[in-house]
N, C-alpha and C positions, 0 to 999 in steps of 0.2 A: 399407062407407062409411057415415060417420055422417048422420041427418038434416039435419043444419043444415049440413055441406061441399053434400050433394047438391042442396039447396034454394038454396044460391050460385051454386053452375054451373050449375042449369036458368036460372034470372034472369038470367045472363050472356046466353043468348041467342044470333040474331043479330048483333045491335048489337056486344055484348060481345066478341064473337069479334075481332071489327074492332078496338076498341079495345083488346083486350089482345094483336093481333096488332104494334097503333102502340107501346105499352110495349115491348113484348116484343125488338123493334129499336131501339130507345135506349140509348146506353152508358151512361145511368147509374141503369137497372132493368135488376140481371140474373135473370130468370125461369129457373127448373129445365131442363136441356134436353130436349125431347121435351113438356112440358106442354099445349102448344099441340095435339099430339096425342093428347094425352087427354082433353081437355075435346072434340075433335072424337070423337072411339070412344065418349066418355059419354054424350052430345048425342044420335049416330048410334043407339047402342043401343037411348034410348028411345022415338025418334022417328025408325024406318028410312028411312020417305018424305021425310023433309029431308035426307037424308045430303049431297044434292050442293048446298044450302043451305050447309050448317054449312062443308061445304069450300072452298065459295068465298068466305064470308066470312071462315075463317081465310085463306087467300090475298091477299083484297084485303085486310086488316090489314096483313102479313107487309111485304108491297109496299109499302105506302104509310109503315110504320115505317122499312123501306129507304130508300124515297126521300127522306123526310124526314131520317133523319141522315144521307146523301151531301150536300143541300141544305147541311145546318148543317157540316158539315163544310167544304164547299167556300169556305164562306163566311169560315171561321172560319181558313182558309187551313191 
């Protein structure tokens, strides 16, 4: 992996996980399938003691990208 991909995904983070978890469940960013599980494997590898960090934060993303377009959708009828 080149230095400046690997140096994006360490900066993603936390935070990022969540936030590209809200993207990632938007119909109108479609993300690679499984992505979300490689940025959590890349994350996990270099920082094993966070593993259950990194998973929960892709999780609460996931979920909250869900609920958010159920909301916009429902609305949108």
């Amino acid at each position: 992996m080149t230095g400046s991909a690997w140096n994006w995904i360490r900066r993603l983070g936390l935070p990022g996980l969540i936030l590209y978890g809200i993207f990632d469940n938007t119909p109108l960013i479609s993300a690679p399938p499984g992505s979300m599980d490689v940025f959590v494997i890349l994350l996990s590898a270099n920082r094993p003691e966070w593993w259950a960090w990194y998973a929960f934060m892709a999780t609460v993303g996931e979920v909250l990208g869900g609920y958010l377009t159920y909301r916009l959708s429902e609305k949108g009828g």
